[in-house]
C-alpha positions as CSV (number, residue, x, y, z in Angstrom):
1,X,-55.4,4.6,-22.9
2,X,-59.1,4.0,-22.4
3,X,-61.0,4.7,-26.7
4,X,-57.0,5.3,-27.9
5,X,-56.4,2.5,-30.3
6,X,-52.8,0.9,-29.2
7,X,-49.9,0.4,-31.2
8,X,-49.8,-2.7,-31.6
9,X,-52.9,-4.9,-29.8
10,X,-50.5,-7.6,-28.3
11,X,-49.1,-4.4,-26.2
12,X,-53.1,-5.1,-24.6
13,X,-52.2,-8.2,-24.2
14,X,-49.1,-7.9,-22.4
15,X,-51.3,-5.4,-20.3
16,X,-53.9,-7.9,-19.0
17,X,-51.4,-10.8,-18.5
18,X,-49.7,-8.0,-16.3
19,X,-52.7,-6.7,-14.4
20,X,-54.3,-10.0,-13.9
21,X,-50.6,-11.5,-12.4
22,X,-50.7,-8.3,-10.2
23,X,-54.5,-9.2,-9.1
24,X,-55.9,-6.2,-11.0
25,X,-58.7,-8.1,-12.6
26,X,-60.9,-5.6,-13.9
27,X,-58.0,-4.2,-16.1
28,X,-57.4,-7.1,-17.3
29,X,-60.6,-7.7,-18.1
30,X,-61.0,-4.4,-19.9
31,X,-57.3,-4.5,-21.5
32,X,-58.8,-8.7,-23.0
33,X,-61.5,-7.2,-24.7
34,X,-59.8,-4.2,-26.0
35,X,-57.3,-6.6,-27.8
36,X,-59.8,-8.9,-29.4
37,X,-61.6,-5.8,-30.0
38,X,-58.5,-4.4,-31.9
39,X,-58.2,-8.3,-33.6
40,X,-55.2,-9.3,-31.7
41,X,-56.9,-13.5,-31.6
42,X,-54.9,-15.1,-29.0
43,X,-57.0,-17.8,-28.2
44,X,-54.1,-19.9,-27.5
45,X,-52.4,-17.1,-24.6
46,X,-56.5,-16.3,-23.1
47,X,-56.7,-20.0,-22.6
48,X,-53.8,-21.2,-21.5
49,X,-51.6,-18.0,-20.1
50,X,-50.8,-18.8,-16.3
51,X,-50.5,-15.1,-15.8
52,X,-53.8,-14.9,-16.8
53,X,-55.2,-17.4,-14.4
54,X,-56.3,-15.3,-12.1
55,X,-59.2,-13.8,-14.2
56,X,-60.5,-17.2,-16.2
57,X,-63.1,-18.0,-13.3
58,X,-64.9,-14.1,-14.3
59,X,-68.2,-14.4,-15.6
60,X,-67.4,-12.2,-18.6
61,X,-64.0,-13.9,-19.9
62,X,-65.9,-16.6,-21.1
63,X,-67.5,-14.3,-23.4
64,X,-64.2,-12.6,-24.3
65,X,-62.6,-16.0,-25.3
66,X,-65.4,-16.6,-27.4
67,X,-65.1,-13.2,-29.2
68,X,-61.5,-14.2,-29.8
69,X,-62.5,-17.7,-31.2
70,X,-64.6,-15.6,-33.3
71,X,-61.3,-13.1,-34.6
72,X,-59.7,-16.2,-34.9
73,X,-62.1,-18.1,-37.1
74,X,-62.8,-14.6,-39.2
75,X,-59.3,-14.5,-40.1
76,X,-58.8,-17.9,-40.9
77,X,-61.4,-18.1,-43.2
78,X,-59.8,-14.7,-44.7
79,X,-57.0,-16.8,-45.4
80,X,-59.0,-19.3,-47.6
81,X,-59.8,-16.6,-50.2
């Protein structure tokens, strides 16, 4: 799975909701950022997901929430064209 783009990027989302419920943290870190990465914004689901609760304290999700704020706001502003 790791540099293989996914089907569909809210299958990566699934995927780190999973791994962080099953305290797997670093995949779900790494599964986050693939789906932002792949423009699958859910700023919504990374903030507010309980199933993702148990990787909001990491260091580097704040910077992965941000990068979806970031999708988000890029394809809003896409819209308005």
């Amino acid at each position: 799975m790791v540099g293989t783009p996914a089907r569909d990027a809210e299958e990566l989302y699934l995927l780190a909701a999973t791994a962080s419920f099953c305290g797997l943290p670093d995949s779900a870190v790494r599964a986050a950022r693939r789906m932002v990465a792949e423009n699958y914004c859910a700023v919504d689901g990374l903030s507010r997901d309980p199933m993702l609760a148990g990787v909001r304290a990491r260091p580097e999700y704040a910077a992965i929430l941000r990068d979806a704020r970031d999708c988000r706001d890029r394809f809003t502003a896409s819209r308005g064209r």
